[in-house]
ChimeraX commands (.cxc) that place a marker at each C-alpha (Angstrom):
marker #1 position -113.62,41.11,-3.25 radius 0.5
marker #1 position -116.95,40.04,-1.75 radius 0.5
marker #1 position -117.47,38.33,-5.00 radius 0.5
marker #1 position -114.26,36.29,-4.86 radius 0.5
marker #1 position -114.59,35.10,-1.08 radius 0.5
marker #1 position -118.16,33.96,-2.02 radius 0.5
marker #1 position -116.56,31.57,-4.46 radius 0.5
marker #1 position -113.96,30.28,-2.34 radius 0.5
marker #1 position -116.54,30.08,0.51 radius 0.5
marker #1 position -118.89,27.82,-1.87 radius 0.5
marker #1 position -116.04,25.64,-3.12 radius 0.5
marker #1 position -114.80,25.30,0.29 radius 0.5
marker #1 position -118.05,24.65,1.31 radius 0.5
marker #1 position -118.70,21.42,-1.41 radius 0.5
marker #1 position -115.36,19.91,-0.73 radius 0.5
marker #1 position -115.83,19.68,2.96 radius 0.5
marker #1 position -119.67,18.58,2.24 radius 0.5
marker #1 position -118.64,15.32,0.26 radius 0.5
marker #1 position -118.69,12.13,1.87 radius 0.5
marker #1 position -120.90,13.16,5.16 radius 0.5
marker #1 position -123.96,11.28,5.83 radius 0.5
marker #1 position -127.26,12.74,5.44 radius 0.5
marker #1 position -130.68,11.60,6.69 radius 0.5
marker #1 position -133.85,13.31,6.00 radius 0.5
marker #1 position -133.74,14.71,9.43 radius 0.5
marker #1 position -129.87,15.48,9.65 radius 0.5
marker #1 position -128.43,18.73,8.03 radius 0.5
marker #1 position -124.30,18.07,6.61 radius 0.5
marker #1 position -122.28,19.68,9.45 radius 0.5
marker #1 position -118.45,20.30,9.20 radius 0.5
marker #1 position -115.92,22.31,11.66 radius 0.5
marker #1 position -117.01,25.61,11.97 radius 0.5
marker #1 position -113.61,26.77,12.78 radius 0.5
marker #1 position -112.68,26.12,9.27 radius 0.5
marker #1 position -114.99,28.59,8.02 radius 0.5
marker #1 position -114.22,31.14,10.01 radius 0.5
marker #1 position -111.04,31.44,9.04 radius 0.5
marker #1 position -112.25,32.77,5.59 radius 0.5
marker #1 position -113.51,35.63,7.28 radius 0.5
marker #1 position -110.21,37.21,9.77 radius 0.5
marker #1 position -110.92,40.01,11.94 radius 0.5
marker #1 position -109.93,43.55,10.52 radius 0.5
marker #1 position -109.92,47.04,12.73 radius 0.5
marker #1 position -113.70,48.01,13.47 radius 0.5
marker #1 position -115.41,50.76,11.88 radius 0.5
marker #1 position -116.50,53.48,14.53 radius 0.5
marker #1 position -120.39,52.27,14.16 radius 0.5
marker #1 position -118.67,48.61,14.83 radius 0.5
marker #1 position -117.07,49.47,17.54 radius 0.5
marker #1 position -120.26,51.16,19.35 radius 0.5
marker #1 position -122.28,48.26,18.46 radius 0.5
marker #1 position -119.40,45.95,20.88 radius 0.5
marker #1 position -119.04,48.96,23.43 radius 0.5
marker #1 position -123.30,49.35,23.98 radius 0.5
marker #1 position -123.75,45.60,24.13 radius 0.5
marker #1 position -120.95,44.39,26.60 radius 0.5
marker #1 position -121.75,47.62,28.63 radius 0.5
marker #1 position -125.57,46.43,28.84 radius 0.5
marker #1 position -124.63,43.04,29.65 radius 0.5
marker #1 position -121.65,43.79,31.96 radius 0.5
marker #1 position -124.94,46.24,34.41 radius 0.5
marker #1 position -126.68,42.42,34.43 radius 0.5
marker #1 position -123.26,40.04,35.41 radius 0.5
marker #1 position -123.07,38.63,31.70 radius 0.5
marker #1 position -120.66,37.88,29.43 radius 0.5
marker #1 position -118.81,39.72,26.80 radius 0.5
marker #1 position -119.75,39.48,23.48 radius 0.5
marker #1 position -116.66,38.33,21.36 radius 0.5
marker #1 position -116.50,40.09,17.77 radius 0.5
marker #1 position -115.69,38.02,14.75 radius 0.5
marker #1 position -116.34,38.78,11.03 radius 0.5
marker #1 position -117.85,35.61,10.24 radius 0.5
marker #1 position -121.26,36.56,12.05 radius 0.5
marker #1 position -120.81,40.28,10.51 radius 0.5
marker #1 position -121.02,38.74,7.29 radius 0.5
marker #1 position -123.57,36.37,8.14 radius 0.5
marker #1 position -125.65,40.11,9.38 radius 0.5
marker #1 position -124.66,41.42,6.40 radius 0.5
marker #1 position -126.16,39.00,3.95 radius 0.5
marker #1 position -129.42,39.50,6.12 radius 0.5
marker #1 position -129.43,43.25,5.35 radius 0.5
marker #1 position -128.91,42.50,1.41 radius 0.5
marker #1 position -131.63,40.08,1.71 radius 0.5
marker #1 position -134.40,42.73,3.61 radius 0.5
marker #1 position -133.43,45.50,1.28 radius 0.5
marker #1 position -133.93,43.25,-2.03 radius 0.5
marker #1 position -136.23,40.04,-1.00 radius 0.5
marker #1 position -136.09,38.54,-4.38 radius 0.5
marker #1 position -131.98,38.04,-3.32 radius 0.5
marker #1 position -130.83,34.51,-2.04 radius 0.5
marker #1 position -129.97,34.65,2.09 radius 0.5
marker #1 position -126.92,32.51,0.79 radius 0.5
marker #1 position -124.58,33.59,3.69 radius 0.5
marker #1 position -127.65,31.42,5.73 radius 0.5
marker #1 position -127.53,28.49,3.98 radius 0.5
marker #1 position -124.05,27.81,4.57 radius 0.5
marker #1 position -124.20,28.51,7.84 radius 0.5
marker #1 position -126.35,26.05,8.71 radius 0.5
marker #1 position -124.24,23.16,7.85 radius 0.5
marker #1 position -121.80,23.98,10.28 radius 0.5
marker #1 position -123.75,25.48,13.02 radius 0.5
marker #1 position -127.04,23.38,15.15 radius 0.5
marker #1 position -130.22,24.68,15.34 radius 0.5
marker #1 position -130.66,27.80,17.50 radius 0.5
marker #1 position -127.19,28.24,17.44 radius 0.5
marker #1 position -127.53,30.98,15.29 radius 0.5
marker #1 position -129.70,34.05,15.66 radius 0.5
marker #1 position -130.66,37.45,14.46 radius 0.5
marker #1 position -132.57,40.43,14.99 radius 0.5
marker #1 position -132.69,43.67,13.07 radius 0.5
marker #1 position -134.60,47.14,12.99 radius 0.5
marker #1 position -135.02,49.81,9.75 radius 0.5
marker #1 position -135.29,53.37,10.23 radius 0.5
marker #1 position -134.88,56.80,8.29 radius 0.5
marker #1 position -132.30,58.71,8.97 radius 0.5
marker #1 position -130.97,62.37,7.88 radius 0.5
marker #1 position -128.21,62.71,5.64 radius 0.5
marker #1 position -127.17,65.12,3.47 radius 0.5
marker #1 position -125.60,63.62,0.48 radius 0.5
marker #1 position -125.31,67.22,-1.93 radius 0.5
marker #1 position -123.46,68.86,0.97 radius 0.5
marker #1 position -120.88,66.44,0.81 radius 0.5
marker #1 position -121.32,65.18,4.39 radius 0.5
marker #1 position -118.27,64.35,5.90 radius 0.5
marker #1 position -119.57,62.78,9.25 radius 0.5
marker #1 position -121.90,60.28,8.19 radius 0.5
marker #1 position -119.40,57.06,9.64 radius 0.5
marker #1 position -120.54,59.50,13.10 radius 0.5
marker #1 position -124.30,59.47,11.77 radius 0.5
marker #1 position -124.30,55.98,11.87 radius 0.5
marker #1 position -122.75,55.63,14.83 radius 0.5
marker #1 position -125.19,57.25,16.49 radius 0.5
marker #1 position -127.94,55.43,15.16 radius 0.5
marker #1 position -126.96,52.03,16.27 radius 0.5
marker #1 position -126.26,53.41,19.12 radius 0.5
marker #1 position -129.80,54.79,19.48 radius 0.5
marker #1 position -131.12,51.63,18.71 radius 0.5
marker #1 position -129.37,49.48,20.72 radius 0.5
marker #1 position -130.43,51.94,24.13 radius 0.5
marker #1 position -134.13,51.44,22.44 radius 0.5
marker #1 position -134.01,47.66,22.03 radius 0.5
marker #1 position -132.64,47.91,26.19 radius 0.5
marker #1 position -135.67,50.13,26.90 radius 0.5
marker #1 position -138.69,48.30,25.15 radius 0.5
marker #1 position -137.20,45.29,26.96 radius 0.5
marker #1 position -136.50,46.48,30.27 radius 0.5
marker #1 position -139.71,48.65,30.62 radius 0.5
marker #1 position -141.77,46.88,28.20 radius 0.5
marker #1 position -142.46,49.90,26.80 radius 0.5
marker #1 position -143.64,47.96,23.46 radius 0.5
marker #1 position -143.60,44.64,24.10 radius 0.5
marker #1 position -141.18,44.28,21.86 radius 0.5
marker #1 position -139.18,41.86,23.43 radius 0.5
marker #1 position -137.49,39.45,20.41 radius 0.5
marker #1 position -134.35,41.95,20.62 radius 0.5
marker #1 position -133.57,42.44,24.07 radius 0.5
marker #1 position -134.23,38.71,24.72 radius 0.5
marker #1 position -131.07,38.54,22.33 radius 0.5
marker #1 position -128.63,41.70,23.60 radius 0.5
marker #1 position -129.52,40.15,27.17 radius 0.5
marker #1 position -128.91,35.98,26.30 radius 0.5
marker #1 position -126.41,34.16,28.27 radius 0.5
marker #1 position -125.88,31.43,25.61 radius 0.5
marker #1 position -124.42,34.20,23.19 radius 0.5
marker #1 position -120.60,34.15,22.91 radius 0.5
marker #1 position -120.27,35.90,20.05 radius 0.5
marker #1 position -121.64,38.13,17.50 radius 0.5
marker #1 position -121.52,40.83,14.58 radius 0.5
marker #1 position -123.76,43.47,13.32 radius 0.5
marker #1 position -123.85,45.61,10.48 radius 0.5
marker #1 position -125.40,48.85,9.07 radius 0.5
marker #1 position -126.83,48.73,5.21 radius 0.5
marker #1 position -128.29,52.19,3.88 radius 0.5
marker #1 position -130.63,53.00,0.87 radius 0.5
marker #1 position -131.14,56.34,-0.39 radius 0.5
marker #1 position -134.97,57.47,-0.24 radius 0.5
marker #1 position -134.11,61.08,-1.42 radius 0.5
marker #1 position -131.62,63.25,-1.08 radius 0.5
marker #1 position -131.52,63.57,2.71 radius 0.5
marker #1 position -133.18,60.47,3.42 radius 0.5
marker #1 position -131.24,57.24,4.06 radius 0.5
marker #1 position -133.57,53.96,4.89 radius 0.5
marker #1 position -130.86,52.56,7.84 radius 0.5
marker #1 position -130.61,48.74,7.76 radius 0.5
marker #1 position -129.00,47.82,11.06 radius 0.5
marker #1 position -128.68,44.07,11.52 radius 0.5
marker #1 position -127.33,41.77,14.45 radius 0.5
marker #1 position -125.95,38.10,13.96 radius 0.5
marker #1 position -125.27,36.06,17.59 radius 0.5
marker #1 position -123.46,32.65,17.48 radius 0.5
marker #1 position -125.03,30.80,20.99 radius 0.5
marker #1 position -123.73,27.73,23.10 radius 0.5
marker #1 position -127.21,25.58,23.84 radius 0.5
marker #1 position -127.19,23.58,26.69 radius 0.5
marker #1 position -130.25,20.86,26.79 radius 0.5
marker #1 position -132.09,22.57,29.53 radius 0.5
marker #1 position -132.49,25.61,27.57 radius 0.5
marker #1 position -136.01,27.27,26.33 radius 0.5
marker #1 position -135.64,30.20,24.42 radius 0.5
marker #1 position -138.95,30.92,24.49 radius 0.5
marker #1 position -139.23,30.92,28.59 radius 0.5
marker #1 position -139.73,34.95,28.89 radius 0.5
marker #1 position -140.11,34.57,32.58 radius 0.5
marker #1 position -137.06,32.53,33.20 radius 0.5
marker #1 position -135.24,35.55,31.67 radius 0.5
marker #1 position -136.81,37.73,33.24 radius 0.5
marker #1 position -136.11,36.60,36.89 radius 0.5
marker #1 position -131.85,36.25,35.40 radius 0.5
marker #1 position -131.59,39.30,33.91 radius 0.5
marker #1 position -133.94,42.18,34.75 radius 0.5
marker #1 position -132.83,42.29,38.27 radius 0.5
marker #1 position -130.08,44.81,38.46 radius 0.5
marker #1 position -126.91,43.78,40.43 radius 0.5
marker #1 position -126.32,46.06,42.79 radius 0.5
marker #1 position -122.69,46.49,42.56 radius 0.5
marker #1 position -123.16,47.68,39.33 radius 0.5
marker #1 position -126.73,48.97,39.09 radius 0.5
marker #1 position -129.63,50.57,40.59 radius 0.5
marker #1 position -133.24,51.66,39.85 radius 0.5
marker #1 position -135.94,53.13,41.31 radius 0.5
marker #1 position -140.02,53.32,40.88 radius 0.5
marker #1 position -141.77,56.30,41.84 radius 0.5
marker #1 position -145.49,55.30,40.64 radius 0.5
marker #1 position -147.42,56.48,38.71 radius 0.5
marker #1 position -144.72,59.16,37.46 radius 0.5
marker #1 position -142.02,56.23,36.50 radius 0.5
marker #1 position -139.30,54.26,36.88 radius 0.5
marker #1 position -135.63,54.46,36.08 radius 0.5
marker #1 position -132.44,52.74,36.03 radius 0.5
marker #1 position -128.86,53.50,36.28 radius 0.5
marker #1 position -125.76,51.34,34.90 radius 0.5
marker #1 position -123.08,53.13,36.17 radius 0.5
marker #1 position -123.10,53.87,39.81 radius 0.5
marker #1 position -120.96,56.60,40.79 radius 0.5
marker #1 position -118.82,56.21,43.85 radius 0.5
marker #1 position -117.05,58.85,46.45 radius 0.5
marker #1 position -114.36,58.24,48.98 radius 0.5
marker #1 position -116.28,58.06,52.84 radius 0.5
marker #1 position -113.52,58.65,55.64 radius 0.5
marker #1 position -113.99,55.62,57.57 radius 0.5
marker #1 position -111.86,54.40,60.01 radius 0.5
marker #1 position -108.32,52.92,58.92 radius 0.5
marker #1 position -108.66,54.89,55.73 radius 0.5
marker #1 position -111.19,55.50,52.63 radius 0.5
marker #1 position -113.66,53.64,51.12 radius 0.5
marker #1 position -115.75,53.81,48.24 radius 0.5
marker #1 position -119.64,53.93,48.97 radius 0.5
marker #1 position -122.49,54.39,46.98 radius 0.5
marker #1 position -124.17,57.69,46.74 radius 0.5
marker #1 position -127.50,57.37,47.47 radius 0.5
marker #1 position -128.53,59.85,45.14 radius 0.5
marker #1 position -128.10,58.30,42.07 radius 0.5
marker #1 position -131.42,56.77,42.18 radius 0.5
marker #1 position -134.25,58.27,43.80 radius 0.5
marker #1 position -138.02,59.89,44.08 radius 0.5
marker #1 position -137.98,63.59,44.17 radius 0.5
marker #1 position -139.37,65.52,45.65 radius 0.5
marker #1 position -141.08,64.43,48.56 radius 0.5
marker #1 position -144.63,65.94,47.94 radius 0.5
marker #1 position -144.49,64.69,44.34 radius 0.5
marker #1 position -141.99,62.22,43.64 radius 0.5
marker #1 position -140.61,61.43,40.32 radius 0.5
marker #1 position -137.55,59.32,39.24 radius 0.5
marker #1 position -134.26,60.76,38.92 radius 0.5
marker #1 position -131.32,58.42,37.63 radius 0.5
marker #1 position -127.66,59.44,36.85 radius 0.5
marker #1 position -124.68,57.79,34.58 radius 0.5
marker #1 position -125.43,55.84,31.91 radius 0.5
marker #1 position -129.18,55.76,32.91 radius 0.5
marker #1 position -132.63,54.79,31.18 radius 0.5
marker #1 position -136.02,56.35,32.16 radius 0.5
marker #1 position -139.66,54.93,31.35 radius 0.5
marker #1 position -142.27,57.86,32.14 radius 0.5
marker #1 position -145.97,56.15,31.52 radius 0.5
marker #1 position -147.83,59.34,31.72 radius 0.5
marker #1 position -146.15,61.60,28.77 radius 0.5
marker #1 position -148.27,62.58,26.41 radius 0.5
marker #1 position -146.49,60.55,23.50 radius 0.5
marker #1 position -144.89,57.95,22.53 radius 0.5
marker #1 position -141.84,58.79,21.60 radius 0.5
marker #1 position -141.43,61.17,25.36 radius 0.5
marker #1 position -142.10,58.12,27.16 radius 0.5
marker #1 position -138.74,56.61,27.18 radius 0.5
marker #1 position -135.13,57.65,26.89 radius 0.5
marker #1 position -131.66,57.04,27.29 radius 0.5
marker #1 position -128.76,59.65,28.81 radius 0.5
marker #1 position -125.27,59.38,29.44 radius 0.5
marker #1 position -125.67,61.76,32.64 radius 0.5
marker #1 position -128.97,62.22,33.94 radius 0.5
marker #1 position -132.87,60.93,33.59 radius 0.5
marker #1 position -136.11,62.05,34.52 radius 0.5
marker #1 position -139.58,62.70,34.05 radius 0.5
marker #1 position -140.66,66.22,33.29 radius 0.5
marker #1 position -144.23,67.39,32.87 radius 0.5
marker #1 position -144.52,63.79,32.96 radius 0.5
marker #1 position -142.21,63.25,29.44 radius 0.5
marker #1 position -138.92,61.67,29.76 radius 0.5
marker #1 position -135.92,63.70,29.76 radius 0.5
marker #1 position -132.46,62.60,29.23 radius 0.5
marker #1 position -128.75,64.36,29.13 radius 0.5
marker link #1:1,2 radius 0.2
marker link #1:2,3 radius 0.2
marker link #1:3,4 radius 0.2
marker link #1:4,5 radius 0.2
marker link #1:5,6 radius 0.2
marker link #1:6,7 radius 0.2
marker link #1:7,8 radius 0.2
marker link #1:8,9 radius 0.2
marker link #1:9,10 radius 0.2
marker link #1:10,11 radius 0.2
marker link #1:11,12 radius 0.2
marker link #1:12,13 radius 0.2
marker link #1:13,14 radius 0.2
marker link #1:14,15 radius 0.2
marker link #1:15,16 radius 0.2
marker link #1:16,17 radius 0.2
marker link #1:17,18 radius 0.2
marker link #1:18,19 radius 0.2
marker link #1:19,20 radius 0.2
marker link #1:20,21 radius 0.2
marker link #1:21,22 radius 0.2
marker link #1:22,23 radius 0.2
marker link #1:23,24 radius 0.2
marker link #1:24,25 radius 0.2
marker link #1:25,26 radius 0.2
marker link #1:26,27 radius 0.2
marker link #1:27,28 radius 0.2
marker link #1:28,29 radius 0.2
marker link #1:29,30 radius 0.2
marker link #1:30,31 radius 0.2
marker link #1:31,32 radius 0.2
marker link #1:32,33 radius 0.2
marker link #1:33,34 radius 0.2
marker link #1:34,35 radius 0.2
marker link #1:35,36 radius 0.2
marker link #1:36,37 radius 0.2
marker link #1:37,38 radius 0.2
marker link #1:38,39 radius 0.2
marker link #1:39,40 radius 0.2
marker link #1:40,41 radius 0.2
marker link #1:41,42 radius 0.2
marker link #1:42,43 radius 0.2
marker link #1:43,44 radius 0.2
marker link #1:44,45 radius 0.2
marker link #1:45,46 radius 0.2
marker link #1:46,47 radius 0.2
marker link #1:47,48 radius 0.2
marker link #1:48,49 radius 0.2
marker link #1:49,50 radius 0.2
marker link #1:50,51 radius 0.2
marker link #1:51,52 radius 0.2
marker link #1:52,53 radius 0.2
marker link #1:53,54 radius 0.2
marker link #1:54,55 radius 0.2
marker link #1:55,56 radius 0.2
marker link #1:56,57 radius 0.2
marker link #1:57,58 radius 0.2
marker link #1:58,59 radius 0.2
marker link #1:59,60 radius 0.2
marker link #1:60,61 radius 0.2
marker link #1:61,62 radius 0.2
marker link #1:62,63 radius 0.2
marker link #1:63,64 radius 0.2
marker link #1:64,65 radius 0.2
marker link #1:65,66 radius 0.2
marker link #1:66,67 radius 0.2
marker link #1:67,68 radius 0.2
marker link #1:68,69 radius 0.2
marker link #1:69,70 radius 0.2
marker link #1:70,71 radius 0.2
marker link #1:71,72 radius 0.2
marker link #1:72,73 radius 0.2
marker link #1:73,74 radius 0.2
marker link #1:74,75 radius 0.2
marker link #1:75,76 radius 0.2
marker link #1:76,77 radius 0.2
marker link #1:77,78 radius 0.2
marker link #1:78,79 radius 0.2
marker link #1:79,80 radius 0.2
marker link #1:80,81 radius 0.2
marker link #1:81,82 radius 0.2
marker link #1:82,83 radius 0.2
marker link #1:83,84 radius 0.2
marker link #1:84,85 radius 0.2
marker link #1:85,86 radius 0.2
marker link #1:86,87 radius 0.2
marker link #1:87,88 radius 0.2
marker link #1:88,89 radius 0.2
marker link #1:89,90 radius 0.2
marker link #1:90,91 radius 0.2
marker link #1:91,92 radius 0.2
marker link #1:92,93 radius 0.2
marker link #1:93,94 radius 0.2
marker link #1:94,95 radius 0.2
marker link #1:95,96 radius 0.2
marker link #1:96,97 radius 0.2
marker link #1:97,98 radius 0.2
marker link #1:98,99 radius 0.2
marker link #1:99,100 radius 0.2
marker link #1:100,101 radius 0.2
marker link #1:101,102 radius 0.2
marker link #1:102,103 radius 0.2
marker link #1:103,104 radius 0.2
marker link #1:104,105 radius 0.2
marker link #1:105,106 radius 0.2
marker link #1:106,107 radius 0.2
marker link #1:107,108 radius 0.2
marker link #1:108,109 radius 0.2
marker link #1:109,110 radius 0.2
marker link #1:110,111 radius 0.2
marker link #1:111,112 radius 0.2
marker link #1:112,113 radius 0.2
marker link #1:113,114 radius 0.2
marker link #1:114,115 radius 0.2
marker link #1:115,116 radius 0.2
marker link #1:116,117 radius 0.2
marker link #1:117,118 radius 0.2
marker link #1:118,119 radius 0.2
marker link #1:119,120 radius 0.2
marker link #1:120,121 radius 0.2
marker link #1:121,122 radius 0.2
marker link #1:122,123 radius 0.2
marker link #1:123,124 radius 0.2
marker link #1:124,125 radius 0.2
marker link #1:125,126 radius 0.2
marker link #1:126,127 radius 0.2
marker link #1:127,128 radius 0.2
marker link #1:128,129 radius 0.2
marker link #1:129,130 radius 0.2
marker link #1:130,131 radius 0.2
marker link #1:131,132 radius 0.2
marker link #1:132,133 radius 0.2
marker link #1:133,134 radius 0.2
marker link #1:134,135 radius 0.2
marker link #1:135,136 radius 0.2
marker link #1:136,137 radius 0.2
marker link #1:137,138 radius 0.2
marker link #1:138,139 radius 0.2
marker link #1:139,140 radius 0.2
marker link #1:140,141 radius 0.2
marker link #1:141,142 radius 0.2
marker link #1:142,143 radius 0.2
marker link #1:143,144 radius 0.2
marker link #1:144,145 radius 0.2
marker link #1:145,146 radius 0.2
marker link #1:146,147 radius 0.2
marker link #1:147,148 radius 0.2
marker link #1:148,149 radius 0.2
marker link #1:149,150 radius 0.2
marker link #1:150,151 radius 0.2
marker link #1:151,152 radius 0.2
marker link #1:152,153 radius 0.2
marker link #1:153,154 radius 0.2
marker link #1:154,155 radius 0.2
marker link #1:155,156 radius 0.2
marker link #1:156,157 radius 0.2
marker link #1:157,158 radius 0.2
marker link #1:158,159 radius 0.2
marker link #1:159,160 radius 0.2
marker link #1:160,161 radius 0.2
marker link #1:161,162 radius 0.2
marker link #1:162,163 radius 0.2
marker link #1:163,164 radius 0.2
marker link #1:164,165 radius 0.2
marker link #1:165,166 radius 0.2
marker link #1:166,167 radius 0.2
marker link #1:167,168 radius 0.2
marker link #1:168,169 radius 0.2
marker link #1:169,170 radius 0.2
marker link #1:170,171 radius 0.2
marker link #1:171,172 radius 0.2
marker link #1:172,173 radius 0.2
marker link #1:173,174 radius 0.2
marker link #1:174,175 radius 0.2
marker link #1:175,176 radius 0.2
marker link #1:176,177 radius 0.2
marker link #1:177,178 radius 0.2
marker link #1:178,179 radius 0.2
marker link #1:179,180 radius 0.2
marker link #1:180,181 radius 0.2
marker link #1:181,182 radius 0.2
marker link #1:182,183 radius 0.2
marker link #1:183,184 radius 0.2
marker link #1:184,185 radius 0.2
marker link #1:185,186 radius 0.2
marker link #1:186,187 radius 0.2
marker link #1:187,188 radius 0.2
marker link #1:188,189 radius 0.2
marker link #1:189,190 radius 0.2
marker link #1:190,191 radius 0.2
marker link #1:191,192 radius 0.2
marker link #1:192,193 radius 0.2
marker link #1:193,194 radius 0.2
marker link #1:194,195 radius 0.2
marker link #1:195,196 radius 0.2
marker link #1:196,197 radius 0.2
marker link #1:197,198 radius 0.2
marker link #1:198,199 radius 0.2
marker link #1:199,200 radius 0.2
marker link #1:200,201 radius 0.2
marker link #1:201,202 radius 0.2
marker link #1:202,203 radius 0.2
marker link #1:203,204 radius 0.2
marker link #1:204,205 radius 0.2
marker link #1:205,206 radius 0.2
marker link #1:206,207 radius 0.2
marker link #1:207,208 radius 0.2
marker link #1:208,209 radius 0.2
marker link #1:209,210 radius 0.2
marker link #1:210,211 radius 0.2
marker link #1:211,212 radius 0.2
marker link #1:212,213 radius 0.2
marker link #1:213,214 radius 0.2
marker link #1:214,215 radius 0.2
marker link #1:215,216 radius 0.2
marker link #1:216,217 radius 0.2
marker link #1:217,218 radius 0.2
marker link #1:218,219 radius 0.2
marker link #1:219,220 radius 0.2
marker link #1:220,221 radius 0.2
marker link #1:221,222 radius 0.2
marker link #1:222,223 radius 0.2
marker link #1:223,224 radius 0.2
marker link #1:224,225 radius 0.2
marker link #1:225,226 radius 0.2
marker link #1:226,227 radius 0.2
marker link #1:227,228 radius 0.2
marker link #1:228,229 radius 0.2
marker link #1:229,230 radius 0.2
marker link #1:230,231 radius 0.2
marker link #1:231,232 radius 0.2
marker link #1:232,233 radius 0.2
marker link #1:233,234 radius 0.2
marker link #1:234,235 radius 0.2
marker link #1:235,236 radius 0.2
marker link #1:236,237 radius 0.2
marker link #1:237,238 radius 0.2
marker link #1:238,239 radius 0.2
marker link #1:239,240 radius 0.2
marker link #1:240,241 radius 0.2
marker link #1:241,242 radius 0.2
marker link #1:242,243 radius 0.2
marker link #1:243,244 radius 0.2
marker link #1:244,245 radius 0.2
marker link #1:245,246 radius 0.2
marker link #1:246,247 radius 0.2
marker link #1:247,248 radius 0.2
marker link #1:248,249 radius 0.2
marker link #1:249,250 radius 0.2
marker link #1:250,251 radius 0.2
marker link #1:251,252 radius 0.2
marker link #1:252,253 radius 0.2
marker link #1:253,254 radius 0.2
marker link #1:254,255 radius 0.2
marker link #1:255,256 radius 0.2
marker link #1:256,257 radius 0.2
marker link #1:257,258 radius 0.2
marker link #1:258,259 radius 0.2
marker link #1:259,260 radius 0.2
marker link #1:260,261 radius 0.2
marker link #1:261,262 radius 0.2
marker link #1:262,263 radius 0.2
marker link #1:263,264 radius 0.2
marker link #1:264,265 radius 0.2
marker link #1:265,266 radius 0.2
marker link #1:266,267 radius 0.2
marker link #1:267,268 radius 0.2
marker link #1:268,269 radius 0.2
marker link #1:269,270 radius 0.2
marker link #1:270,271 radius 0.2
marker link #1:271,272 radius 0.2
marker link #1:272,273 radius 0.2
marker link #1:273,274 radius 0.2
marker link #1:274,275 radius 0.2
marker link #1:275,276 radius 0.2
marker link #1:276,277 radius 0.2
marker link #1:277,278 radius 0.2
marker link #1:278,279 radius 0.2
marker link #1:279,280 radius 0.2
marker link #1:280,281 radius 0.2
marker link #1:281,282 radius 0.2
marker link #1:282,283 radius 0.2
marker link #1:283,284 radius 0.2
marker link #1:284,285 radius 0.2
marker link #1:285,286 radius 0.2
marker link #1:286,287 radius 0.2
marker link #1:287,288 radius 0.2
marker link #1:288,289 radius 0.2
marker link #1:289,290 radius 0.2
marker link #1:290,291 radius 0.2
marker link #1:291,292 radius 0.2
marker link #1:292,293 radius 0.2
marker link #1:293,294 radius 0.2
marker link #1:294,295 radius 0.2
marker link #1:295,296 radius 0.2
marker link #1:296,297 radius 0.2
marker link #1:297,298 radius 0.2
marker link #1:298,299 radius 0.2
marker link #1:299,300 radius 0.2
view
């Protein structure tokens, strides 16, 4: 099948080609919308659907907007996972794109990873496996970005960038052994430019998007134990006069205790904790609570 629309794509792809001008500095461009109709939205796999879910949520704590999915840029992701996990294959997905789409129009970004699965006991959750995993990732990409917890900003700067309308990602695995799976997750964004753009201006994204809004969002430092931040602020009804109204509880975010204060964040929450004594306890992500501990980061 993949075989088939590849053709179709290609001839498609030299009829519309013929008879535009080309300059030595001007790439063949045609109607993207005609491409994208070779590629119609189908119902999301679960790992799909938690790849929309985490980045809207992310973006939604910092006043952005939505990410539309469309299968066009899933394919585009998915030719960029063949390509990593056999170099000497063509990125030919890429190619075409570029006649329809401007420079910097199109991005991606991408992480590989080993991951547990037992293939000889027939495993029957794997689609949940992988689900999982992106999810993991994309809460890592958040947490390198927002804490700088490895400079590794290239794939935050994307979840987080207000040009992207839409986007698609995919998941490639290759067996190691035989409960070892290399993971292949890979992220295609289709961006509006606008001519006062610089993608490269870290600090101009920095003052737009690391400040949390505070209807939606809070944090809290508590140095030199660490910092947290919270996505979902919880609210409870306050008797006030004329009737109820929703106010923020105060403890969602805080320093405790006192005499030793380290940060506490609950909901959908993300903790950086600078003194654990690894690596990988220094940051995490929790759907219900986040601290530091011993000075490692716990998360529920």
């Amino acid at each position: 099948m993949r075989l088939a629309i590849v053709v179709i794509y290609a001839t498609f792809f030299v009829e519309t080609s013929k008879g535009q001008n080309t300059t030595a500095n001007d790439t063949p461009r045609g109607n993207l919308e005609d491409i994208m109709f070779l590629f119609p939205n189908r119902s999301l796999a679960q790992h799909e659907l938690v790849c929309l879910k985490s980045h809207n949520e992310i973006r939604k704590a910092h006043g952005l907007n939505s990410l539309r999915w469309h299968q066009f840029f899933s394919a585009l992701a998915d030719s960029r996972a063949i390509h990593l996990m056999y170099s000497d294959l063509p990125f030919i997905y890429n190619e075409f794109a570029r006649r329809y789409l401007k420079e910097g129009e199109l991005s991606y970004v991408h992480t590989t990873r080993q991951v547990k699965v037992y293939l000889n006991r027939r495993n029957r959750n794997i689609s949940a496996i992988v689900a999982a995993e992106v999810n993991s990732i994309l809460r890592q990409w958040y947490l390198d970005g927002v804490f700088d917890t490895a400079n590794a900003d290239e794939n935050y700067l994307a979840m987080l960038d207000p040009r992207a309308i839409s986007f698609g990602c995919v998941v490639r695995l290759s067996t190691i052994n035989s409960t070892t799976q290399k993971l292949y997750f890979v992220v295609a964004y289709r961006k509006v430019l606008r001519e006062s753009d610089d993608p490269t201006d870290w600090e101009r994204m920095q003052r737009t998007h690391l400040t949390p809004l505070p209807d939606r969002t809070c944090s809290i430092s508590c140095p030199p134990t660490g910092s947290c931040i919270s996505h979902n602020i919880s609210y409870r009804l306050v008797s006030r006069v004329g009737g109820l109204s929703p106010t923020r509880e105060p403890e969602n975010c805080v320093c405790l205790p006192e005499d030793n204060p380290k940060p506490f964040c609950r909901d959908s929450c993300y903790v950086m904790c600078p003194l654990a004594t690894g690596a990988s306890q220094r940051a995490c992500y929790g759907r219900f609570s986040c601290s530091c501990s011993n000075g490692n980061a716990v998360c529920y």
